[in-house]
PDB file of N, CA, C and O in Angstrom:
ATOM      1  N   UNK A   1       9.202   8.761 -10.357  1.00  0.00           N
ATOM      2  CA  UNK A   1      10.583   8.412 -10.542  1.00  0.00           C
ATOM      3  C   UNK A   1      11.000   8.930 -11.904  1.00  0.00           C
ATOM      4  O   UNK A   1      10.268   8.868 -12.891  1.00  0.00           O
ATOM      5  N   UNK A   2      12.097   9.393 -11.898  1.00  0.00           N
ATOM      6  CA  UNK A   2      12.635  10.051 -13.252  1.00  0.00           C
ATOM      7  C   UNK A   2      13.830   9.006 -13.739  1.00  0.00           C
ATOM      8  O   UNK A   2      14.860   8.625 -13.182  1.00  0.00           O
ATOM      9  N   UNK A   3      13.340   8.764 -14.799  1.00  0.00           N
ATOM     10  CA  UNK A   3      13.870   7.966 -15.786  1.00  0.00           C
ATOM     11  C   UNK A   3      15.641   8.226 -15.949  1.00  0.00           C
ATOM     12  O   UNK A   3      15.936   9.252 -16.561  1.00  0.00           O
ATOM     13  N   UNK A   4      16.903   7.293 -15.399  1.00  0.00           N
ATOM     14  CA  UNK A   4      18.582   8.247 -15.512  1.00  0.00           C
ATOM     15  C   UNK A   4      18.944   8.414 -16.871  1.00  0.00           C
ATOM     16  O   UNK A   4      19.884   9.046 -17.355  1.00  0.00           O
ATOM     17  N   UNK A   5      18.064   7.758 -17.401  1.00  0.00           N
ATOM     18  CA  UNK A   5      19.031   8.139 -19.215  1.00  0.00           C
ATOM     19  C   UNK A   5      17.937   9.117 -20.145  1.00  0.00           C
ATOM     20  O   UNK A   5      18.279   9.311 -21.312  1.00  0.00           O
ATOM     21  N   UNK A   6      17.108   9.513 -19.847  1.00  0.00           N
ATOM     22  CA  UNK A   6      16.319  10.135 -20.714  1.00  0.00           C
ATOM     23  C   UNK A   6      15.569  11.455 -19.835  1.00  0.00           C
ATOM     24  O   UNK A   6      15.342  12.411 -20.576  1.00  0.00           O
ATOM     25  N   UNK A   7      15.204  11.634 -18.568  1.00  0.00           N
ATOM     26  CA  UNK A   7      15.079  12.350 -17.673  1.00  0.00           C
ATOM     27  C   UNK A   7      13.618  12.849 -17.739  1.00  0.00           C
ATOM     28  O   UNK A   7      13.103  13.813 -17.172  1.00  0.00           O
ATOM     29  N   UNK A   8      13.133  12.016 -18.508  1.00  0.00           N
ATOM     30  CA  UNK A   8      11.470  12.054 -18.196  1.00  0.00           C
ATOM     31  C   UNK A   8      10.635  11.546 -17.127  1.00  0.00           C
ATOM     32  O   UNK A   8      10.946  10.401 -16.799  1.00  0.00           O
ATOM     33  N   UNK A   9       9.893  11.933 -16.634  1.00  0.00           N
ATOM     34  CA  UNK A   9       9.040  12.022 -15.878  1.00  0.00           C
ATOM     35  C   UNK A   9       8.094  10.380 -15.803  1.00  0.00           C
ATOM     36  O   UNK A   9       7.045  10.358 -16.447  1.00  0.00           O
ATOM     37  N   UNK A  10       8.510   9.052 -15.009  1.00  0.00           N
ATOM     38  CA  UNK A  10       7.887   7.828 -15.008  1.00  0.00           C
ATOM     39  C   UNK A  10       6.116   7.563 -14.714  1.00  0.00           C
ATOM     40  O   UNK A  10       5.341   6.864 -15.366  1.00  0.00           O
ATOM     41  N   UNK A  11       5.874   8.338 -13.589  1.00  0.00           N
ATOM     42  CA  UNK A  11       5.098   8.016 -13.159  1.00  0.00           C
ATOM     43  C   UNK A  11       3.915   8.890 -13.754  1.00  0.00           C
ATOM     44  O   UNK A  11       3.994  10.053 -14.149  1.00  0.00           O
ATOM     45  N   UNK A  12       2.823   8.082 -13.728  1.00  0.00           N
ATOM     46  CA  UNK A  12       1.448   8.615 -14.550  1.00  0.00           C
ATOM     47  C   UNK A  12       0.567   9.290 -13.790  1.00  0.00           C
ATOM     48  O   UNK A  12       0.103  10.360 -14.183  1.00  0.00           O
ATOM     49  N   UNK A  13       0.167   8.648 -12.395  1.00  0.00           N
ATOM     50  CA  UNK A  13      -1.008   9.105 -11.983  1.00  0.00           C
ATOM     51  C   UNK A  13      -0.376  10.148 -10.662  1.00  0.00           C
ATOM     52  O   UNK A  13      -0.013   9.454  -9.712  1.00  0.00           O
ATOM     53  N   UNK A  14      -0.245  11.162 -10.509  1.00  0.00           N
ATOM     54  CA  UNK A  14       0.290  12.115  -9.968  1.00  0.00           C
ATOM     55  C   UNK A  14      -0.583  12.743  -9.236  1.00  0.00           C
ATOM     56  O   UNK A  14      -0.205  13.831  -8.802  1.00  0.00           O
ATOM     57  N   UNK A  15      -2.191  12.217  -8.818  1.00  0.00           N
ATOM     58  CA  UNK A  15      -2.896  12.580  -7.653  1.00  0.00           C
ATOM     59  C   UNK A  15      -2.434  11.628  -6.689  1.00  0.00           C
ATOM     60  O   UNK A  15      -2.533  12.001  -5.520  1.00  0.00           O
ATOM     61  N   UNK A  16      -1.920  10.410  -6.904  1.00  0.00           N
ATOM     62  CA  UNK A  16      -1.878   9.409  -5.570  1.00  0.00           C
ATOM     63  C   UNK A  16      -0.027   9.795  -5.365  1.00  0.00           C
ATOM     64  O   UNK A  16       0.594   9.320  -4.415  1.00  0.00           O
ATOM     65  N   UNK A  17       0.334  10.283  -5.928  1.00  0.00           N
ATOM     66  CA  UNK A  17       1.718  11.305  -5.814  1.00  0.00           C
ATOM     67  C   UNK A  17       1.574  11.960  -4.449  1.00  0.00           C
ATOM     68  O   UNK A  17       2.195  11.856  -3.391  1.00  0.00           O
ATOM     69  N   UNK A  18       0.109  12.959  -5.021  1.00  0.00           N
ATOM     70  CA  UNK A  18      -0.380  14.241  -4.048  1.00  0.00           C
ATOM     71  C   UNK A  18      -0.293  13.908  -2.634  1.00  0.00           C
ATOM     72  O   UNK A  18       0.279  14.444  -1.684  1.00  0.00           O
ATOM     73  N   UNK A  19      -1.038  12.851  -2.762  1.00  0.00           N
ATOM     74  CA  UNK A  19      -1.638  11.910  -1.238  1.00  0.00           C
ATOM     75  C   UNK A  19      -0.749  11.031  -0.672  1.00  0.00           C
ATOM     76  O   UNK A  19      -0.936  10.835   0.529  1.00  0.00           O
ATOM     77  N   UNK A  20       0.009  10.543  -1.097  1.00  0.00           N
ATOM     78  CA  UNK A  20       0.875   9.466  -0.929  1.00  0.00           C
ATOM     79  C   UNK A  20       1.090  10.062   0.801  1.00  0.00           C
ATOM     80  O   UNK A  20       0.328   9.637   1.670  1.00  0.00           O
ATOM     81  N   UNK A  21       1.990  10.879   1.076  1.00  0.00           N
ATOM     82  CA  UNK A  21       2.275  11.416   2.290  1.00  0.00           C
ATOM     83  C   UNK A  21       1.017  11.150   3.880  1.00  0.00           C
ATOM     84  O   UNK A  21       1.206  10.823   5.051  1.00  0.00           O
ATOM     85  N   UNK A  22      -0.182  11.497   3.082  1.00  0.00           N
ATOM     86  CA  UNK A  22      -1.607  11.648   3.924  1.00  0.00           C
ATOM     87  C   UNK A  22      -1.764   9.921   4.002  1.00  0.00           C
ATOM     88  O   UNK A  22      -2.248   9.389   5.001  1.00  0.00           O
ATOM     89  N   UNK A  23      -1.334   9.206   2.927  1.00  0.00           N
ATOM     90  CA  UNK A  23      -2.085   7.535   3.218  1.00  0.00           C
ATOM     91  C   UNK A  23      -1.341   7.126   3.957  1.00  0.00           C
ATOM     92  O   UNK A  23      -1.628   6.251   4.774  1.00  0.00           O
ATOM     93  N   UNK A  24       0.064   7.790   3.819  1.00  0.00           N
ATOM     94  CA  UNK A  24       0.955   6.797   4.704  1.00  0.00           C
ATOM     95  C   UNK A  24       0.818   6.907   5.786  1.00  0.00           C
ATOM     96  O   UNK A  24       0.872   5.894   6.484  1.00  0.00           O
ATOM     97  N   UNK A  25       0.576   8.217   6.387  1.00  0.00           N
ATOM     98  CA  UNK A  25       0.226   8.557   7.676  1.00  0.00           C
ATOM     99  C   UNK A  25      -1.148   7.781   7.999  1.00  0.00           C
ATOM    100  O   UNK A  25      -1.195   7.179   9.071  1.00  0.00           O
ATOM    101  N   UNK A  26      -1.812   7.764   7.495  1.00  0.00           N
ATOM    102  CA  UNK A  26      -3.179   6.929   7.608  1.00  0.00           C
ATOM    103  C   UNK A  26      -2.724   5.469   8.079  1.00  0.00           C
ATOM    104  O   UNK A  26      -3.034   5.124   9.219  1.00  0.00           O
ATOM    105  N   UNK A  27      -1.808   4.356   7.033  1.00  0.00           N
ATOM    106  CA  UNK A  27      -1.200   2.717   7.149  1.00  0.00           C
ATOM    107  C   UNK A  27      -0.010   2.574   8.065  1.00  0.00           C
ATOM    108  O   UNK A  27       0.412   1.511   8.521  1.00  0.00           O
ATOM    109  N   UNK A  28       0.415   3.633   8.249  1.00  0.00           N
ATOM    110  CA  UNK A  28       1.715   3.173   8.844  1.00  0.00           C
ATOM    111  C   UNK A  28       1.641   2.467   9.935  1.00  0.00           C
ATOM    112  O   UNK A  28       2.336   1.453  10.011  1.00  0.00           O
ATOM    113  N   UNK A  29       0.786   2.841  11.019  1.00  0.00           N
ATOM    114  CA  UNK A  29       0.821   2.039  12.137  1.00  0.00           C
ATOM    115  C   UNK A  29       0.511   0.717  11.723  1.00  0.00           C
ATOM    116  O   UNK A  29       0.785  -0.057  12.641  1.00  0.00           O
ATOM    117  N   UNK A  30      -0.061  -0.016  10.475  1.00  0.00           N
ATOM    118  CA  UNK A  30      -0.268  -1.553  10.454  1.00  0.00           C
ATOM    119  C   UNK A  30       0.956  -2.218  10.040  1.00  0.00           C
ATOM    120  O   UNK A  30       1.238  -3.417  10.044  1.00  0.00           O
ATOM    121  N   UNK A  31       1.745  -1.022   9.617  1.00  0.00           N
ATOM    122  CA  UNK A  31       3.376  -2.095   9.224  1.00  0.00           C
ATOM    123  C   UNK A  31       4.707  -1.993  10.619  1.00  0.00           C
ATOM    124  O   UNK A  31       5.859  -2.425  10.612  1.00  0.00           O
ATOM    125  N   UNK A  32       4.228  -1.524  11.300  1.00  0.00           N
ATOM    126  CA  UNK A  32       5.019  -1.095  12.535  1.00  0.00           C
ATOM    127  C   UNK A  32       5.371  -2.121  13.121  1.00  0.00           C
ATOM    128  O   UNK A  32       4.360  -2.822  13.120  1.00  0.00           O
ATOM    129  N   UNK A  33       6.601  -2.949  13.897  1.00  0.00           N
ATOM    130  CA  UNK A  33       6.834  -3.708  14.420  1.00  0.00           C
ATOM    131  C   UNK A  33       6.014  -4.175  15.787  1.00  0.00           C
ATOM    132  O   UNK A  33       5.665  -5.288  16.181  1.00  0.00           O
ATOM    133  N   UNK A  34       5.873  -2.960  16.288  1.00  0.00           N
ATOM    134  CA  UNK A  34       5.334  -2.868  17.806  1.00  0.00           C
ATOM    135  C   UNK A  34       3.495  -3.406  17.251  1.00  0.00           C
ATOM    136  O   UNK A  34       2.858  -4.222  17.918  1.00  0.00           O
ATOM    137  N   UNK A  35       3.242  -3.113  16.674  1.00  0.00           N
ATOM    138  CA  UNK A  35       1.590  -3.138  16.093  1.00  0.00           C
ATOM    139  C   UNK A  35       1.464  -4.807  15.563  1.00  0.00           C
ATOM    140  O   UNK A  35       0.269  -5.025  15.366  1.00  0.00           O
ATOM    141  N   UNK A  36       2.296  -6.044  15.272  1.00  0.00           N
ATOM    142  CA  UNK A  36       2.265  -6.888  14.475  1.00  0.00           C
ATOM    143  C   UNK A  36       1.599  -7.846  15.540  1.00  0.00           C
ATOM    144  O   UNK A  36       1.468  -7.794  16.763  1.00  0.00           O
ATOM    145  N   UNK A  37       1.286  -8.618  14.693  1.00  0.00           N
ATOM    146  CA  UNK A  37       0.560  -9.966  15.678  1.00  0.00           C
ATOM    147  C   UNK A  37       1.423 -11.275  15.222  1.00  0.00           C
ATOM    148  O   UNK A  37       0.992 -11.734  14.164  1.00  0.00           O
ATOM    149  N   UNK A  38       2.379 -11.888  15.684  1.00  0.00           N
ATOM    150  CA  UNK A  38       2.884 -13.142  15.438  1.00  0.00           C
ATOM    151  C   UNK A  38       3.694 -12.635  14.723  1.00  0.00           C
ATOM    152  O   UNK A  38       3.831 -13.455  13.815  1.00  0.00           O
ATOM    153  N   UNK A  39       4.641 -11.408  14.437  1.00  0.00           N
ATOM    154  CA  UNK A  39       5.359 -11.605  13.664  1.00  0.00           C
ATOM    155  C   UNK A  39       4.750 -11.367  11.968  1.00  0.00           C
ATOM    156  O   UNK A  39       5.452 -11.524  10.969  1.00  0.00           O
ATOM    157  N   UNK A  40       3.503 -11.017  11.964  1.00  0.00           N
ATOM    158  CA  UNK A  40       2.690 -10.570  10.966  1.00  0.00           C
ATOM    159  C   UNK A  40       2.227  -9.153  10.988  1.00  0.00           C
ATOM    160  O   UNK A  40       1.770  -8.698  12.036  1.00  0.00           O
ATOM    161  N   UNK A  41       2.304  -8.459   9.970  1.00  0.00           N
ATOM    162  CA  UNK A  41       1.855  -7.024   9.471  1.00  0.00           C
ATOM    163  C   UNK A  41       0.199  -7.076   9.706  1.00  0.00           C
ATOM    164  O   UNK A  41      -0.416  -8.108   9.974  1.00  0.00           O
ATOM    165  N   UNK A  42      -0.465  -5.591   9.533  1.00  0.00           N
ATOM    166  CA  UNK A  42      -1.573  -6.412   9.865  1.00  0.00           C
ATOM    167  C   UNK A  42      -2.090  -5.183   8.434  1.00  0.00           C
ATOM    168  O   UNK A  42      -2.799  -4.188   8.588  1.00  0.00           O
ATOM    169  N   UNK A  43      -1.427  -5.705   7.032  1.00  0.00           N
ATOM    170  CA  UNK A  43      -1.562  -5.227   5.700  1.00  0.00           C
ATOM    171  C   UNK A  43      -3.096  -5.304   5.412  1.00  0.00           C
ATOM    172  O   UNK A  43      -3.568  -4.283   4.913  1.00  0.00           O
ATOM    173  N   UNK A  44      -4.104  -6.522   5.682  1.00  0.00           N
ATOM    174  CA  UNK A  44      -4.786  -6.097   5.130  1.00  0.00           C
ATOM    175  C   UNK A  44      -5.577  -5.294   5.730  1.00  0.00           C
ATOM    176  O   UNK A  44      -6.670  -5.311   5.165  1.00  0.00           O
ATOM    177  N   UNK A  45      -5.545  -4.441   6.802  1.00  0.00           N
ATOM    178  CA  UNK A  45      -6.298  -3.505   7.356  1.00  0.00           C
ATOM    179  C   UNK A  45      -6.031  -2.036   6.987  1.00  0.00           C
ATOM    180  O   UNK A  45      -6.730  -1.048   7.214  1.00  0.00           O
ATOM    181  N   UNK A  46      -4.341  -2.181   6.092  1.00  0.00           N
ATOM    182  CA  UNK A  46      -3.960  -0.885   5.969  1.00  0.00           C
ATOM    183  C   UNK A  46      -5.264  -0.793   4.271  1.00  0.00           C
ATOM    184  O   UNK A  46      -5.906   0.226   4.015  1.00  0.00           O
ATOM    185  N   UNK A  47      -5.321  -1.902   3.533  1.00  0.00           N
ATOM    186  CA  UNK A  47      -6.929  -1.216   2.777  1.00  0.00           C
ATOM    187  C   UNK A  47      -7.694  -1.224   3.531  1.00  0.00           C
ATOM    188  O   UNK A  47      -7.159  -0.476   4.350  1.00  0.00           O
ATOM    189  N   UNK A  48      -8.487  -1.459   3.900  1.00  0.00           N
ATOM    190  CA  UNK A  48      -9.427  -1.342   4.478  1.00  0.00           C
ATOM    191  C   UNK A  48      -9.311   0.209   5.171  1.00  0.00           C
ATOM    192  O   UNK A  48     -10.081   1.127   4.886  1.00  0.00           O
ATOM    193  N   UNK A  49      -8.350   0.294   6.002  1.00  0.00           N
ATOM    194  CA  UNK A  49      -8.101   2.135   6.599  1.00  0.00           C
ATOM    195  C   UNK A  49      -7.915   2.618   5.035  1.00  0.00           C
ATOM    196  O   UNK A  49      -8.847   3.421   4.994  1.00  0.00           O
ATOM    197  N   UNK A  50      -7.395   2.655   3.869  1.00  0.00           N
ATOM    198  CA  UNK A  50      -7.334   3.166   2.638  1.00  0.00           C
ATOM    199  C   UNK A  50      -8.781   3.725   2.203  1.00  0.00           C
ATOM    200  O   UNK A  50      -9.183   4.880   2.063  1.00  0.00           O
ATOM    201  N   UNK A  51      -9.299   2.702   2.071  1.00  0.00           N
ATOM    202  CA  UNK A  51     -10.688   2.923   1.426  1.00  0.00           C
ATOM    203  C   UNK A  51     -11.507   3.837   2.163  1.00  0.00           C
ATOM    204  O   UNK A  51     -12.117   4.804   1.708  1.00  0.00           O
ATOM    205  N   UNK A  52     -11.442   3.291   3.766  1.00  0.00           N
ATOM    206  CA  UNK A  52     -12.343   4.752   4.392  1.00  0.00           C
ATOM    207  C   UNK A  52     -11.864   5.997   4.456  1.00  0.00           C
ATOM    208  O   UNK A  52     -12.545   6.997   4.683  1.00  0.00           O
ATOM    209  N   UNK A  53     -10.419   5.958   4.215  1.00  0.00           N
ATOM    210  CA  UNK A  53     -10.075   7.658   4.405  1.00  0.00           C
ATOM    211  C   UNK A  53     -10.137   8.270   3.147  1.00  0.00           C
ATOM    212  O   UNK A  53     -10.053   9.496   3.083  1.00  0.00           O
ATOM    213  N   UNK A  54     -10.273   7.587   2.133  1.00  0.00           N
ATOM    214  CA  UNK A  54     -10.111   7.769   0.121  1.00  0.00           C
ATOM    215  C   UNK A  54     -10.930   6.811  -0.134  1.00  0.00           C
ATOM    216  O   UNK A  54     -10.558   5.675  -0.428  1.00  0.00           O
ATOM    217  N   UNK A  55     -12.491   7.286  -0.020  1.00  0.00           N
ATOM    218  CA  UNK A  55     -13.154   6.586  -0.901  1.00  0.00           C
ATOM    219  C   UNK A  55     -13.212   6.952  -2.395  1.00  0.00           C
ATOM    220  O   UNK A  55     -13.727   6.100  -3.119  1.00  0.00           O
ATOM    221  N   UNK A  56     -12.720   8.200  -3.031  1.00  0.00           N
ATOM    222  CA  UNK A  56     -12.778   8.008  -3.950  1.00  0.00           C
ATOM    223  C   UNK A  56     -11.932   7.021  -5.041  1.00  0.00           C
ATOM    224  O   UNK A  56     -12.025   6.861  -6.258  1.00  0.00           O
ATOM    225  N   UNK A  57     -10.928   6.354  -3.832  1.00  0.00           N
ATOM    226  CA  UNK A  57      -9.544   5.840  -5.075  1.00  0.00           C
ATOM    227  C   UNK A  57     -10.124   4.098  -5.295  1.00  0.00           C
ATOM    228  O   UNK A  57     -10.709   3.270  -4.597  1.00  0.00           O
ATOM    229  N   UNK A  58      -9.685   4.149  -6.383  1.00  0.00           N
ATOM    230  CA  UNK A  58     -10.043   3.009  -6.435  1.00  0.00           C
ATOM    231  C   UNK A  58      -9.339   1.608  -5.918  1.00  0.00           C
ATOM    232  O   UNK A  58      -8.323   1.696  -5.229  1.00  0.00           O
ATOM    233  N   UNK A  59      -9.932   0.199  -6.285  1.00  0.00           N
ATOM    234  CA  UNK A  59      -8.786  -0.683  -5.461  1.00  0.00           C
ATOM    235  C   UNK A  59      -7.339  -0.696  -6.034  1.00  0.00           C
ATOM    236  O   UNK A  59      -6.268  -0.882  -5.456  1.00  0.00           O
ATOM    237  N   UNK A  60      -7.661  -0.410  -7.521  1.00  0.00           N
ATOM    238  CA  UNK A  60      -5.908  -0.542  -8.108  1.00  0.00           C
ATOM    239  C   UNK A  60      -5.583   0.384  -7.394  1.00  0.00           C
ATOM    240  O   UNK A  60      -5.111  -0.182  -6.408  1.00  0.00           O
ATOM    241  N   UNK A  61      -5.506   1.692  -7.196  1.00  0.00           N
ATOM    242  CA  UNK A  61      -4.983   2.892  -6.761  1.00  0.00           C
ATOM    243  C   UNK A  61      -4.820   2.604  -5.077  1.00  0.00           C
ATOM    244  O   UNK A  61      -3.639   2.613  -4.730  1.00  0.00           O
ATOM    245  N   UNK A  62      -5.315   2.476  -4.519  1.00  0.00           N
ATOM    246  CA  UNK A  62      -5.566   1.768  -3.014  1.00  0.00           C
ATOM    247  C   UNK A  62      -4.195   0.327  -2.661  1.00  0.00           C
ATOM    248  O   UNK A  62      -3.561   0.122  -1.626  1.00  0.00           O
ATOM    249  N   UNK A  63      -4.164  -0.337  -3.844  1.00  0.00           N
ATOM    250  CA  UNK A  63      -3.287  -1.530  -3.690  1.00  0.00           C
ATOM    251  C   UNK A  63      -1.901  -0.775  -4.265  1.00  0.00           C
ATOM    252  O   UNK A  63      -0.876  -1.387  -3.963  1.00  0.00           O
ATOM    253  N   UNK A  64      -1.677   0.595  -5.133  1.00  0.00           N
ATOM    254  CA  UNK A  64      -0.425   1.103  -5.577  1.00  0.00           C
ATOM    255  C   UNK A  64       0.212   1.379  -4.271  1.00  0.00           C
ATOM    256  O   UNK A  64       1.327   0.957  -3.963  1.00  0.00           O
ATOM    257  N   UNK A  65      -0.897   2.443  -3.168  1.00  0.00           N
ATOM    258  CA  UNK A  65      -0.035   2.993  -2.503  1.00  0.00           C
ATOM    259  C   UNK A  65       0.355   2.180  -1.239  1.00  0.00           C
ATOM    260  O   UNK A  65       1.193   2.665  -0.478  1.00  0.00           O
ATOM    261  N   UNK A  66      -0.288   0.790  -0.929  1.00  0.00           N
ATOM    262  CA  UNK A  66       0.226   0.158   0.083  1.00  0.00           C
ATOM    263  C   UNK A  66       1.234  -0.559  -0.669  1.00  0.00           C
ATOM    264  O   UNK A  66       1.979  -1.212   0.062  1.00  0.00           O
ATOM    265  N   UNK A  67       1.409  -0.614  -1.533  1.00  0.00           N
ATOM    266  CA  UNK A  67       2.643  -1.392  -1.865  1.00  0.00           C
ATOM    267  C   UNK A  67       3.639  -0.499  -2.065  1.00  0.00           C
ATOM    268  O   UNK A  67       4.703  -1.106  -1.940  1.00  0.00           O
ATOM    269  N   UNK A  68       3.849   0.823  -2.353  1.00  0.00           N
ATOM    270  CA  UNK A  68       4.144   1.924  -1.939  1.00  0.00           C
ATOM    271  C   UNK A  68       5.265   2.012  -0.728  1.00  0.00           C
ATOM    272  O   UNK A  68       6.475   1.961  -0.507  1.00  0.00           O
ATOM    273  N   UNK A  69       3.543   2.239   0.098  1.00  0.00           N
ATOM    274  CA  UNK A  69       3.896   2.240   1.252  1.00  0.00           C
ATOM    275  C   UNK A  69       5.039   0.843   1.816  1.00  0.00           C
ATOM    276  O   UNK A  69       6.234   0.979   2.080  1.00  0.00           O
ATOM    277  N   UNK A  70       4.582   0.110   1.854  1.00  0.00           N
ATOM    278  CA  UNK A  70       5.271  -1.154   2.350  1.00  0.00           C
ATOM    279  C   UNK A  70       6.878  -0.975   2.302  1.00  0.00           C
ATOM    280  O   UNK A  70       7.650  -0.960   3.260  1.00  0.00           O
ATOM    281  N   UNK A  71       7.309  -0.781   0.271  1.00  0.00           N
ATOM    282  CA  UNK A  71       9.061  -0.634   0.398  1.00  0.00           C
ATOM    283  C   UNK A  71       9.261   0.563   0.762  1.00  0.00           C
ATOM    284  O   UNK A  71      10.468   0.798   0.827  1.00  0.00           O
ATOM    285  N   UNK A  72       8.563   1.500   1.052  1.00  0.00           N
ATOM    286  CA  UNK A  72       9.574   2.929   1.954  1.00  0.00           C
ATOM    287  C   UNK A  72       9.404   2.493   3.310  1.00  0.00           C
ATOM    288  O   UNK A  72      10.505   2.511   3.859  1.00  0.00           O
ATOM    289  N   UNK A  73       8.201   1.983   4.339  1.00  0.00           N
ATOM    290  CA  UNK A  73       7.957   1.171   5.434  1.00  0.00           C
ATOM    291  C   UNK A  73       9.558   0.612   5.606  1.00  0.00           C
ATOM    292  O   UNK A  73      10.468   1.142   6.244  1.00  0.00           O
ATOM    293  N   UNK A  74       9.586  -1.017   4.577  1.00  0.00           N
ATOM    294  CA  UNK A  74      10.924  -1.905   5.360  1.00  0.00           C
ATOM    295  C   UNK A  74      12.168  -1.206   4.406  1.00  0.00           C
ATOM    296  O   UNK A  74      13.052  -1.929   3.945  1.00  0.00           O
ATOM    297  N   UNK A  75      12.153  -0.149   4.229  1.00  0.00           N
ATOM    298  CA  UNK A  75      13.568   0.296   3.564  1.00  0.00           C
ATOM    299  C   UNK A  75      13.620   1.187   5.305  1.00  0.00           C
ATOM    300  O   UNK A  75      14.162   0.699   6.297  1.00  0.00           O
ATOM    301  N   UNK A  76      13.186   2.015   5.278  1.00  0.00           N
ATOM    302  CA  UNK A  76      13.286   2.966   6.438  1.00  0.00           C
ATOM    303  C   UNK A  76      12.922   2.353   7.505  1.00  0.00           C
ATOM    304  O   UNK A  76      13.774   2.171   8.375  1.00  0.00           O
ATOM    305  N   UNK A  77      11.851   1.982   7.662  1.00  0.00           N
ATOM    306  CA  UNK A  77      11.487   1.960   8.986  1.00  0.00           C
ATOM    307  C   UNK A  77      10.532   2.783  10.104  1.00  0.00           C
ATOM    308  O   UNK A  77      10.166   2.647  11.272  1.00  0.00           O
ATOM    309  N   UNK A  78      10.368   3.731   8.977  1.00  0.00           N
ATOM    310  CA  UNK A  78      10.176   5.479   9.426  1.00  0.00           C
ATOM    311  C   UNK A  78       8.600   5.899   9.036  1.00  0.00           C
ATOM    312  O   UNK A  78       7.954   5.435   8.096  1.00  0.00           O
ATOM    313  N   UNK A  79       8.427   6.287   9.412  1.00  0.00           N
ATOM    314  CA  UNK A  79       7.046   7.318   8.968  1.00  0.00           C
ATOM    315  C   UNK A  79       8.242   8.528   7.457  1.00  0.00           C
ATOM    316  O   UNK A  79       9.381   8.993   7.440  1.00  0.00           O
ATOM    317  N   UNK A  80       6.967   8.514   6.426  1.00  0.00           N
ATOM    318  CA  UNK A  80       7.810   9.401   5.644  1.00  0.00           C
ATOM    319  C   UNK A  80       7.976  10.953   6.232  1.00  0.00           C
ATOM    320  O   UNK A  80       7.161  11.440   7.016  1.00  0.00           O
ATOM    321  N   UNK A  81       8.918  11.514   5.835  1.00  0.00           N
ATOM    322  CA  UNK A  81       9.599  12.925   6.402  1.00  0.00           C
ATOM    323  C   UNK A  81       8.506  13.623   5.454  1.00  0.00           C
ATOM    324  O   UNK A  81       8.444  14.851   5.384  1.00  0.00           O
TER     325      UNK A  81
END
């Protein structure tokens, strides 16, 4: 995210930038309406699918991009473009 009054560059770690696209495709089906059980996400499986497809990331990095994931998930609705 770029900063509106100064136009620098926010974000630090710019490999989970890289990937972001590949994890989401990986979690998305656990935030999907059709996929829920009771009216529940089934979030904690989207780590668990995290960790086996990126074992190298760690859990902070693993917990950035499902949370990530999650507000582009209930903003859209969508798989990212």
């Amino acid at each position: 995210m770029t900063d509106p009054v100064s136009g620098a560059e926010r974000r630090d770690n710019h490999q989970l930038r890289g990937i972001f696209v590949q994890a989401y495709d990986v979690i998305q089906p656990f935030f999907a309406p059709e996929n829920s059980w009771g009216g529940r996400t089934h979030e904690h499986l989207a780590y668990r699918a995290l960790h086996e497809s990126f074992p190298s990331l760690s859990p902070h990095e693993i917990f950035v991009i499902v949370a990530a994931a999650k507000r582009v998930f209930s903003t859209t609705g969508q798989p990212v473009p």
